[in-house]
C-alpha positions as CSV (number, residue, x, y, z in Angstrom):
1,X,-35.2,23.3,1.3
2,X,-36.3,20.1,3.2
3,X,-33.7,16.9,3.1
4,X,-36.9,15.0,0.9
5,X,-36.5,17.5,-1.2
6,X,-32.8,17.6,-1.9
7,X,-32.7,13.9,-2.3
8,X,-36.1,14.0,-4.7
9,X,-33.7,16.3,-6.7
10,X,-30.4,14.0,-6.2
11,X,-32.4,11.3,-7.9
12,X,-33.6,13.0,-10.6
13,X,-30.1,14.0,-11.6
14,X,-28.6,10.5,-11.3
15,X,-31.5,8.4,-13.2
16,X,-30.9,9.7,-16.4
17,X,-26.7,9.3,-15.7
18,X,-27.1,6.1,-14.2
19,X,-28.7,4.7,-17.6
20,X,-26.2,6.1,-19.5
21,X,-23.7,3.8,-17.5
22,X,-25.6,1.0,-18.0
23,X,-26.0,1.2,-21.5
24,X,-21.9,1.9,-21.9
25,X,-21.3,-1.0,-19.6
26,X,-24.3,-3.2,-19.1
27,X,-26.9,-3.4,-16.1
28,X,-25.0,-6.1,-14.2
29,X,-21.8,-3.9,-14.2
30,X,-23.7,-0.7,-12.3
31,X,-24.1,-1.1,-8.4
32,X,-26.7,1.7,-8.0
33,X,-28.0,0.1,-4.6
34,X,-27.5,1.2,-0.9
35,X,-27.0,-2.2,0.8
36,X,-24.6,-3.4,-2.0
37,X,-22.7,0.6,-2.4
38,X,-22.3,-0.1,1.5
39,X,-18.9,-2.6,0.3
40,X,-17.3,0.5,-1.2
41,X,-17.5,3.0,1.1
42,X,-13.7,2.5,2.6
43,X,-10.7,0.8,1.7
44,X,-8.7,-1.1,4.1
45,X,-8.2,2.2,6.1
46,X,-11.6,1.4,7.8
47,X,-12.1,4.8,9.8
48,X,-12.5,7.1,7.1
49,X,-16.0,6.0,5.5
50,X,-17.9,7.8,2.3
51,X,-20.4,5.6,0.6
52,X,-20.3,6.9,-3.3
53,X,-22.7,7.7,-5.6
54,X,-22.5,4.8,-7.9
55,X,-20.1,2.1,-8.9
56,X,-19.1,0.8,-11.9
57,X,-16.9,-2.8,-12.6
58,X,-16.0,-2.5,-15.9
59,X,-13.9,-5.5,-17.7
60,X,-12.0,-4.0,-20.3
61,X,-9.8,-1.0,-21.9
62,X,-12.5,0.6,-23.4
63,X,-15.3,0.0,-20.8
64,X,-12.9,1.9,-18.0
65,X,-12.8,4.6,-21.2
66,X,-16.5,5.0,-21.4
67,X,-16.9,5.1,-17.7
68,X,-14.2,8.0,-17.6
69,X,-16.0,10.0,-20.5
70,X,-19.1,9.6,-18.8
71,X,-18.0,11.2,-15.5
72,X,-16.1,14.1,-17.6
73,X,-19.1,14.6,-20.0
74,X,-21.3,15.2,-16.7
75,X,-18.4,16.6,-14.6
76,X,-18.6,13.8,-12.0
77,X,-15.4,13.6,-9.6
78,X,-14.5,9.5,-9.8
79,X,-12.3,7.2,-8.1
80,X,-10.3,4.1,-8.8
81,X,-10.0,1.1,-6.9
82,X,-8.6,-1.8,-7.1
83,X,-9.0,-4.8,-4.2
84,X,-10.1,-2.1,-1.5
85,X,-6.7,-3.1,0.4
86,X,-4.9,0.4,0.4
87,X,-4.1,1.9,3.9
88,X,-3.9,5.5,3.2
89,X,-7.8,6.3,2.3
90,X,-6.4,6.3,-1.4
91,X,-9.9,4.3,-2.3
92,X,-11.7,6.3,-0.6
93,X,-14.9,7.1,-2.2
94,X,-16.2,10.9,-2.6
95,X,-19.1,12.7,-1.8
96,X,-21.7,12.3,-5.3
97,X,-19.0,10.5,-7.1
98,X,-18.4,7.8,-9.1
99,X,-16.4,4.4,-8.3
100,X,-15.0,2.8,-10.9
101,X,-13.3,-0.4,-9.2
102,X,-11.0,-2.6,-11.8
103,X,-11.5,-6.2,-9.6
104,X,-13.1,-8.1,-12.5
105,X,-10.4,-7.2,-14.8
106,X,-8.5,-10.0,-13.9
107,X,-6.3,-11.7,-16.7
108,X,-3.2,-12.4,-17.6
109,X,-2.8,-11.4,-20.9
110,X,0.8,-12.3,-22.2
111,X,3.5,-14.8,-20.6
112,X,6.7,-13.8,-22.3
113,X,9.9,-15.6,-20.4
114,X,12.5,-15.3,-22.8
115,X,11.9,-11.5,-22.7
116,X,11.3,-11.9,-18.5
117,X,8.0,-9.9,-18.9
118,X,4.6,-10.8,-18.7
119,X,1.2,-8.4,-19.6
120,X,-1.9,-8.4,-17.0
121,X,-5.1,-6.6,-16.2
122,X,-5.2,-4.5,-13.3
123,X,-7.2,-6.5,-11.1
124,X,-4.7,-9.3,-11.8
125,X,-3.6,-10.6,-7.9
126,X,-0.1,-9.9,-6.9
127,X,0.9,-13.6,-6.6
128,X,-1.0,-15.0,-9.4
129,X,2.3,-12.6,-11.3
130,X,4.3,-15.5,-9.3
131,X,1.8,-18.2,-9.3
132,X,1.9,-17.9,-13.1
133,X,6.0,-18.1,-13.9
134,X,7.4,-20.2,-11.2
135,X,6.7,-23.4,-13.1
136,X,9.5,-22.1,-15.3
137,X,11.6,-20.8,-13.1
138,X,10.5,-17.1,-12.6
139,X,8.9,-14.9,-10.1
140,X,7.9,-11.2,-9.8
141,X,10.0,-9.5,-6.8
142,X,7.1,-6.9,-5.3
143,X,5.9,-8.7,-2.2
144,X,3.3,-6.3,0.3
145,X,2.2,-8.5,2.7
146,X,-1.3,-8.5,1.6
147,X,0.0,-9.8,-1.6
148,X,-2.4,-12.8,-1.8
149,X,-5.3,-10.2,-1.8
150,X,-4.0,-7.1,-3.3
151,X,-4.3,-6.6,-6.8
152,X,-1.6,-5.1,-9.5
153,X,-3.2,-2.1,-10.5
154,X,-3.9,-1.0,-6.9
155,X,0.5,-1.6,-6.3
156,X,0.9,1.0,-9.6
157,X,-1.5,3.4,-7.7
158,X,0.6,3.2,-4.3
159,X,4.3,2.2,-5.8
160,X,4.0,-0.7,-3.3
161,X,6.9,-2.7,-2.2
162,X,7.3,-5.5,0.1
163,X,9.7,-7.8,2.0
164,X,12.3,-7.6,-1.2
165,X,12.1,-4.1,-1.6
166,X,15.4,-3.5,-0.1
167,X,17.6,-5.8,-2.7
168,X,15.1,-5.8,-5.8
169,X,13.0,-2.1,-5.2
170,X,9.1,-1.1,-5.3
171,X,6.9,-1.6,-7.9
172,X,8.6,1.0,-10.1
173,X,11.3,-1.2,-10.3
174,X,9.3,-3.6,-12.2
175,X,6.8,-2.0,-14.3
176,X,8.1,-1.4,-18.2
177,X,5.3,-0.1,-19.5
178,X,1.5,1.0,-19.0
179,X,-1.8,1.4,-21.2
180,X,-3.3,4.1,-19.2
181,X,-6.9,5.9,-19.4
182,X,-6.7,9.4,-18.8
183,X,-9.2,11.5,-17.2
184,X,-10.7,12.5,-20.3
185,X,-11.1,9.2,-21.3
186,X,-8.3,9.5,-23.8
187,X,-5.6,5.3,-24.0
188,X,-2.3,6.2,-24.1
189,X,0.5,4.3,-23.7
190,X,3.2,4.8,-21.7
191,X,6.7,3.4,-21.7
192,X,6.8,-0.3,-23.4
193,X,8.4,-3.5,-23.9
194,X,11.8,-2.8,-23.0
195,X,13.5,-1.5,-19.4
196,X,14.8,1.7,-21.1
197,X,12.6,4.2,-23.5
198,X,13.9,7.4,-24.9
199,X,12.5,10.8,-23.6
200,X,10.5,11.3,-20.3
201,X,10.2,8.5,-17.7
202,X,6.0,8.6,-18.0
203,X,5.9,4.9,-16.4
204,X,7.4,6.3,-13.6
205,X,5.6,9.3,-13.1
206,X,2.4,7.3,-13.4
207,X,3.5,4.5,-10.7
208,X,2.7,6.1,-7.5
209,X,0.1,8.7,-8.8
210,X,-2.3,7.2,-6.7
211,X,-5.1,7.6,-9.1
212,X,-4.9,11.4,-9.8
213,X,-3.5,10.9,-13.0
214,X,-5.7,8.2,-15.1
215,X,-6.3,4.3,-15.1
216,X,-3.9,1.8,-15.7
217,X,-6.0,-0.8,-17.7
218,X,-2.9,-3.1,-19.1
219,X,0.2,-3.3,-17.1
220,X,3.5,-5.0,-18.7
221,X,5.9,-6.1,-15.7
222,X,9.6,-7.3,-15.4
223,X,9.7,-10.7,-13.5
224,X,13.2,-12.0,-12.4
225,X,15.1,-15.6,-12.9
226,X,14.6,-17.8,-9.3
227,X,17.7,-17.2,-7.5
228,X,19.7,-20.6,-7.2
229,X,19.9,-20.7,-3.6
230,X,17.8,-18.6,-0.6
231,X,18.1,-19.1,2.9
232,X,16.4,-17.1,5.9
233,X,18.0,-16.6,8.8
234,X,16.2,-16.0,12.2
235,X,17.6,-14.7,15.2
236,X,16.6,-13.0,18.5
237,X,17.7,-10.0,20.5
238,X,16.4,-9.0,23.5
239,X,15.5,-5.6,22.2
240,X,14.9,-3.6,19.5
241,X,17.9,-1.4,19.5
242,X,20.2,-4.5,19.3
243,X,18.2,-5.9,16.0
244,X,18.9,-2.5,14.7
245,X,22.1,-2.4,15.3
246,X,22.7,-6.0,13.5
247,X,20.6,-4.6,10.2
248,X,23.2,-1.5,10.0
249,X,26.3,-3.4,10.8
250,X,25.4,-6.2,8.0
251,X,24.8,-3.2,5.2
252,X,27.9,-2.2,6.4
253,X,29.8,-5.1,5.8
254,X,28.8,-4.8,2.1
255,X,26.0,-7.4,2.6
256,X,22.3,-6.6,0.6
257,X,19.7,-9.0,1.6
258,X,16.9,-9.6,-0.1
259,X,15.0,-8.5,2.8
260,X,15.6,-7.5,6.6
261,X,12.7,-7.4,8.8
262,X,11.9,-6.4,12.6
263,X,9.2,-7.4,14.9
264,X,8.8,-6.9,18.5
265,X,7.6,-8.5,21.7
266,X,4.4,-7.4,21.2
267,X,4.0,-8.2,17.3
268,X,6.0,-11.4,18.3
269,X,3.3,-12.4,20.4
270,X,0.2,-11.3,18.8
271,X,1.7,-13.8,15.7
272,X,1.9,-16.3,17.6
273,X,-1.5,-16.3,19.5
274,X,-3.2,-16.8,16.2
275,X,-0.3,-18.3,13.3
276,X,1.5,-20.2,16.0
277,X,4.7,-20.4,14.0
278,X,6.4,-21.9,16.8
279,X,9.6,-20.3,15.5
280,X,9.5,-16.7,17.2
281,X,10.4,-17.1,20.9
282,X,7.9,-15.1,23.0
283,X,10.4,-13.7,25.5
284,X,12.9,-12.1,22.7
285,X,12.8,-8.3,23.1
286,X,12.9,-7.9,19.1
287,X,13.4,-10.8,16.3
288,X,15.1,-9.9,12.8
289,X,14.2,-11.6,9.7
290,X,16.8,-12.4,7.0
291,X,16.9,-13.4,3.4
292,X,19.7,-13.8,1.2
293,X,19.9,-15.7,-2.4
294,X,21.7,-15.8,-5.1
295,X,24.3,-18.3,-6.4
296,X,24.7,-21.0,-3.7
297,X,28.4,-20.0,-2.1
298,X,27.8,-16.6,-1.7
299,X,24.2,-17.4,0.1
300,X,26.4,-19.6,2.5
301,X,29.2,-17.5,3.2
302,X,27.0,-14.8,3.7
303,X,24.2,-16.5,6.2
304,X,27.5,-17.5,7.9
305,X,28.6,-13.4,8.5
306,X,25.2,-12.1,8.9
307,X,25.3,-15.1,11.9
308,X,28.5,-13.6,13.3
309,X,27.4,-10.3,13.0
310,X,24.1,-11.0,14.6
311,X,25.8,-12.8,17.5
312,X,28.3,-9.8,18.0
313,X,25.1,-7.3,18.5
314,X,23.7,-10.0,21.0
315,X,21.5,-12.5,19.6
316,X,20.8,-15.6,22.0
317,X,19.5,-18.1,19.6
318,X,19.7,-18.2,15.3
319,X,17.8,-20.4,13.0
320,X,18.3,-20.7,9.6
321,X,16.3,-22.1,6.8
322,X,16.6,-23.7,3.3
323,X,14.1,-25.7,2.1
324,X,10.9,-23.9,0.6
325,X,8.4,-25.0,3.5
326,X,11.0,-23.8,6.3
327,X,11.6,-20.9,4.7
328,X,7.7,-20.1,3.9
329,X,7.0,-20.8,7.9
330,X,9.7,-18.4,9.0
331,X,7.8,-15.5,6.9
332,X,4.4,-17.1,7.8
333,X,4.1,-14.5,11.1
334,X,5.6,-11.5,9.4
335,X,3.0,-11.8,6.8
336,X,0.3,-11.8,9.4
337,X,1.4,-9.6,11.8
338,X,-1.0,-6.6,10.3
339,X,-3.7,-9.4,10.8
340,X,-3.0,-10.5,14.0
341,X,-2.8,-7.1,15.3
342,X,-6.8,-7.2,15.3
343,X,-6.1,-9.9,18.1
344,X,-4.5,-7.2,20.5
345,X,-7.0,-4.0,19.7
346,X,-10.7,-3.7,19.0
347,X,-8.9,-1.5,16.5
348,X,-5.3,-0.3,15.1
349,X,-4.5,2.4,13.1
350,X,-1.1,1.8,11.0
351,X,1.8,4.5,9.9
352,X,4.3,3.8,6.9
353,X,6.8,6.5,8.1
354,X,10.8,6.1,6.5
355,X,14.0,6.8,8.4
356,X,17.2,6.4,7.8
357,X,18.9,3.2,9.0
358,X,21.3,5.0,11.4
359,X,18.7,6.9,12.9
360,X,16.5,3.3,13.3
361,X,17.2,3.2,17.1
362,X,16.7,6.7,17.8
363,X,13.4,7.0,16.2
364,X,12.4,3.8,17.4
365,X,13.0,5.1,21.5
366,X,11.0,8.4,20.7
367,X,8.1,6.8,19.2
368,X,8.0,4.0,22.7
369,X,8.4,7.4,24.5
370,X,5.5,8.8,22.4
371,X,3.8,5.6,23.3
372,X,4.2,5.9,27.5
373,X,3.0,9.5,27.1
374,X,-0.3,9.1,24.8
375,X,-1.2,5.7,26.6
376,X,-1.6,3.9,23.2
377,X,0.4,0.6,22.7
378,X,2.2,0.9,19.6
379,X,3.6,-2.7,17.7
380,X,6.1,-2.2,15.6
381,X,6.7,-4.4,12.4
382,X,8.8,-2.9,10.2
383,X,11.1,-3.3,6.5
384,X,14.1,-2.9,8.6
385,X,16.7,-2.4,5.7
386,X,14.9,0.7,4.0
387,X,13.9,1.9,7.6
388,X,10.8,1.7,6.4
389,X,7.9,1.6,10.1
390,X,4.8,0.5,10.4
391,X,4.1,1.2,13.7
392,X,0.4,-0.3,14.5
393,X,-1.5,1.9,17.4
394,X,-4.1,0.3,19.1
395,X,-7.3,1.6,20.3
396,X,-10.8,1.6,20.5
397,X,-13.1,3.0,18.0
398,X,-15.9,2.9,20.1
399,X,-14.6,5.5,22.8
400,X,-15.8,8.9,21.5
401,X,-13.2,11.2,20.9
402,X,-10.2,8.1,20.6
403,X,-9.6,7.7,16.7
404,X,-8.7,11.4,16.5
405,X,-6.1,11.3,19.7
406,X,-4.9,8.1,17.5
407,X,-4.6,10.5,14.8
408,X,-2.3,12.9,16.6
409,X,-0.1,10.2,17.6
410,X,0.3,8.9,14.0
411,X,1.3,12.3,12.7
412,X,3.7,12.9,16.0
413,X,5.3,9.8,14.5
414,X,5.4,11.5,11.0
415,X,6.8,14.0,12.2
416,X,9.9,12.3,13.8
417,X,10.2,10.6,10.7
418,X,11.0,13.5,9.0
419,X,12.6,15.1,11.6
420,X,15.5,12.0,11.3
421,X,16.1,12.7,7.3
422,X,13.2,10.5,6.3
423,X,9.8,10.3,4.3
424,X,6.0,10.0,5.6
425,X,5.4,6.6,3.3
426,X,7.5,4.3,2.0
427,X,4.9,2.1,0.4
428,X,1.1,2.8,1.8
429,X,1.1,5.9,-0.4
430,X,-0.6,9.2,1.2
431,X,-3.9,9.2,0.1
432,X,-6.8,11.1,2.2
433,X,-4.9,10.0,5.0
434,X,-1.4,11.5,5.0
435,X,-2.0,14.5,2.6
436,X,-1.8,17.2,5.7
437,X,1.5,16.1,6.2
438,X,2.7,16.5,3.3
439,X,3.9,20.2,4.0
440,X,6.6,18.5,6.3
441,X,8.3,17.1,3.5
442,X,7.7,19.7,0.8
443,X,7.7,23.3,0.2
444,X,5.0,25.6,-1.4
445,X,6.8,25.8,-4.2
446,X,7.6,21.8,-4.4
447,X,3.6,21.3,-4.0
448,X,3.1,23.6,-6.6
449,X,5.1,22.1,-9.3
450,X,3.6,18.8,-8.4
451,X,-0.1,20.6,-8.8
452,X,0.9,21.3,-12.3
453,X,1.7,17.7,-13.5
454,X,-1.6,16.7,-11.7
455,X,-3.1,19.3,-14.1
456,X,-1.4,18.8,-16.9
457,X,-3.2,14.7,-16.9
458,X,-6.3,16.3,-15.4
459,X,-7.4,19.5,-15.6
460,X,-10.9,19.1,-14.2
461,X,-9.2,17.8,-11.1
462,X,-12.3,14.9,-11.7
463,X,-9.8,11.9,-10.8
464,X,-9.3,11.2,-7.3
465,X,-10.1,14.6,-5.6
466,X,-8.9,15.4,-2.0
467,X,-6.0,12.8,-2.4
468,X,-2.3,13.3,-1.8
469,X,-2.5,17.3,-2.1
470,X,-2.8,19.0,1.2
471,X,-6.3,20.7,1.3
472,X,-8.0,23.9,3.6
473,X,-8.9,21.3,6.2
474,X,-6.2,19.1,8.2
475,X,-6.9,15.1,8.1
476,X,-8.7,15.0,11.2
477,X,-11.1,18.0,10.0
478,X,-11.6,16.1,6.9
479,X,-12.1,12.5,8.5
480,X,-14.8,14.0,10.6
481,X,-16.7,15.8,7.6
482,X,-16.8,12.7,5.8
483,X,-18.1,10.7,8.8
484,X,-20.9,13.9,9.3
485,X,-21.4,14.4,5.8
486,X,-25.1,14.9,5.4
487,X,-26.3,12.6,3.1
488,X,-24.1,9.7,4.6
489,X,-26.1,6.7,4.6
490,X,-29.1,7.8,3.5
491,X,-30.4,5.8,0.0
492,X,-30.6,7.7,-3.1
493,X,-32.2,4.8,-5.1
C-alpha cells in the first residue's frame, strides 16, 4: 500500500473520533493540528520525540472522564500530562494516541488551615500550594526544583520530592486523598480528608503510578505550620568526597536537616556564569547546602555543630543565613543548576540514581572514573542526605551516534547505583526512559506482581503504554523507533 494511502485511511478513522471529542469537550479544547501537536511531542526529556495523534485540554472532572471513555470506547492508547516538565519520557506521547494534558485545570479549590489541608486541580503549580498559605503562616514541603513550573498532578504521577525531601518526604508524604479517573472512565475516590484511612493504602499506590493507573483530577494535600526559625548554612570543601563525608557525619550526630545539598566545581561554575549568586566560590572542589528550622534554639545550636562538623571534614570558609532574602539567594544556584547546565553543553542528558549515604563517596569516584573513560563531562548536583544523584552528562545532539553512547553512560551509572544498595530514581520516576533498567532492581516475579495491579486499574493496558514496565526492546532500541517511526512528522489533518 502507498504512504498516501495509509494516511488517506489514518484520516478517515480519526474524523469521525476527532468530532466526537469535540462535541464531549468543545472545539477549542481539541488540538488536531500538526504545527500546534508539534508542543506535545516530548516532555522535558527532549531526546525522545513522538508527536500524538490528538490532544485534548479538558477543565474538569468529568471532561477528563469523557475523554478517557472516548479512548476506551475506540480502544485508543492515551497519555497524561501535566506541565511537560518530567525527565523520564513519562509524557511521552504514543504512536496514534491520544494526549490528554490537565494544564488548564488550574484551581485551587478549598483552603482549609485549621485542618492543614487544602484541595486543587491537577494543573495547580507547585508553589502556588505555597503562594496560597504563607499569608497565614503555612507552606507545602515538596519542593523539585522546577517547582515554579511544574504542576501538582504531574508530582502525583512521578512521587516528586525536592530540596526538603530528606526531613519532610516526597509527595506521598503529603497527599491525603485523590479523586482519580480510571481508565475506563469510571471517578473514584481514593483515601480522604484525614492522614490515616482504614483498609488499603490506595493514595499511595496511586502516587508514583506514573499515569498507568488513571487521572488524578482533584488532589487534597497536607501543608505544614512555617517553622519558627530556618537558617542555611554554606560551606566549601575542596572536593566532593570531603562534602560527603560532612553530610554522613552530621546524620550521625543525630542531626536531620531539612535538606543537604552537593554541587561541584563544575555545577558551581556553570551557576554562577548565568545566576551570579556571588555566594559559591569558584575554586571550591564541592559546596554543601544546609537547612535546618524548627524552634529557634535548636536551629542555633544546631547550625553551630553542623559548623564544627563541617570544619572537622575540611571546609575553608562557612556562611550562614537567616533572613528570607539571604536564605532565598543561597538556594537561588541550586535551583538553577539543571538550567544552567544548558550553558556548558549543546545538550545534557540527566540520571536520578539513589545510593546510600555511606557509599556517597564511592559511587561518586566510579561515576568521575566512568567520566575520564567515556570522555563525557558529567556535573553532579545532587539531594545529598537521601543520596539521591543527578549526575548531568553533557554532549552534543548533533554528532550522529552521541545520544546513544550518552545513554550507555547513564545506565553504567544505574547500574552502580544499584550495585551500592540503591535505587534507579528517587524522584524523576522511570517512565520510557529507565524502564529497561528496571530488571536491575526487580525480579521476574517482583515485575510480575506489579503487572497485575497495573491490570487490575487497567486492563486494556490503554493508559500510558510502554512506561515504567520493561518491554522486548531496550531504551535505546526504543528511543530510536520512536525517532524513525514512520509517520513521524508527517500531518494527518
Amino acid at each position: 500500500m502507498l504512504l498516501k494511502d495509509l494516511l488517506v485511511g489514518r484520516r478517515d478513522r480519526w474524523q469521525p473520533i476527532i468530532r466526537e471529542f469535540e462535541r464531549a469537550l468543545g472545539k477549542a479544547s481539541v488540538i488536531r493540528r500538526r504545527d500546534e501537536l508539534l508542543t506535545y511531542e516530548c516532555d522535558g526529556l527532549a531526546a525522545y520525540r513522538q508527536r500524538p495523534a490528538l490532544v485534548v485540554l479538558p477543565r474538569t472532572t468529568e471532561e477528563v472522564a469523557a475523554a478517557v471513555r472516548l479512548c476506551d470506547q475506540h480502544d485508543l492508547p492515551w497519555v497524561a500530562r501535566g506541565a511537560g516538565t518530567g525527565l523520564s519520557g513519562g509524557a511521552l506521547p504514543v504512536e496514534d494516541g491520544v494526549l490528554i494534558v490537565t494544564a488548564k485545570m488550574k484551581r485551587i479549590l478549598h483552603v482549609d488551615c485549621e485542618n492543614q489541608r487544602l484541595v486543587v486541580q491537577p494543573g495547580v503549580i507547585n508553589n502556588w500550594v505555597t503562594q496560597a498559605v504563607s499569608d497565614r503562616g503555612f507552606y507545602y514541603a515538596p519542593d523539585p526544583s522546577s517547582q515554579s513550573v511544574c504542576s501538582i498532578g504531574g508530582n502525583v504521577a512521578e512521587n516528586s520530592g525536592g530540596v526538603h525531601c530528606l526531613k519532610y518526604g516526597v509527595t506521598t508524604n503529603h497527599v491525603l486523598g485523590l479523586k482519580v479517573v480510571t481508565p475506563d472512565g469510571t471517578v473514584v475516590e481514593l483515601g480522604g480528608a484525614v492522614p490515616e484511612q482504614p483498609g488499603y493504602d490506595l493514595p499511595g499506590l496511586f502516587v508514583g503510578s506514573e499515569g498507568t493507573l488513571g487521572i488524578a483530577t482533584e488532589i487534597t494535600l497536607r501543608i505544614l505550620k512555617t517553622p519558627e526559625a530556618i537558617c542555611v548554612l554554606l560551606a566549601d570543601f575542596p572536593d566532593i568526597e570531603a562534602a560527603g563525608n560532612a553530610v554522613m557525619a552530621t546524620i550521625a550526630a543525630g542531626i536531620v536537616p531539612a535538606g543537604m545539598e552537593i554541587m561541584d566545581n563544575l555545577s558551581i561554575n556553570a551557576v554562577e556564569d548565568i545566576v551570579a549568586t556571588g555566594c559559591y566560590p569558584r575554586d571550591a572542589g564541592a559546596i554543601l547546602l544546609v537547612e535546618l528550622d524548627g524552634i529557634a534554639i535548636e536551629v542555633t545550636e544546631n547550625i553551630a555543630k553542623v559548623a564544627a562538623i563541617c570544619r572537622q571534614n575540611g571546609s575553608r570558609e562557612i556562611t550562614t543565613a537567616t533572613d528570607a532574602e539571604t536564605r532565598l539567594k543561597l538556594w537561588k544556584g541550586r535551583k538553577a543548576a539543571f538550567a544552567a547546565a544548558g550553558h556548558l553543553s549543546p545538550d545534557y542528558f540527566v540520571q536520578d540514581g539513589v545510593v546510600p549515604r555511606t557509599q556517597l563517596a564511592r559511587v561518586l569516584r566510579e561515576i568521575e572514573a566512568l567520566s575520564e573513560r567515556s570522555g563525557f563531562r558529567i556535573a553532579n548536583v545532587f539531594h545529598a542526605g537521601d543520596g539521591n544523584l543527578h549526575p548531568l552528562i553533557l554532549y552534543n545532539g548533533s554528532v550522529p551516534g552521541e545520544f546513544a553512547q550518552v545513554e550507555a553512560v547513564g545506565g553504567e551509572i544505574l547500574r552502580l547505583c544499584v550495585e551500592a544498595g540503591g535505587s534507579i530514581s528517587g524522584e524523576h520516576g522511570i517512565g520510557a526512559d529507565k524502564n529497561c533498567y528496571m530488571p536491575q532492581m526487580f525480579s521476574a516475579t517482583d515485575l510480575e506482581t506489579m503487572q497485575y495491579v497495573r491490570a487490575a486499574f487497567n486492563p486494556k493496558g490503554l493508559a500510558n503504554p510502554g512506561k515504567l514496565f520493561p518491554t522486548p526492546r531496550t531504551c535505546g532500541e526504543a528511543a530510536n523507533a520512536q525517532k524513525s517511526a514512520q509517520f513521524k512528522g508527517v500531518a494527518l489533518f
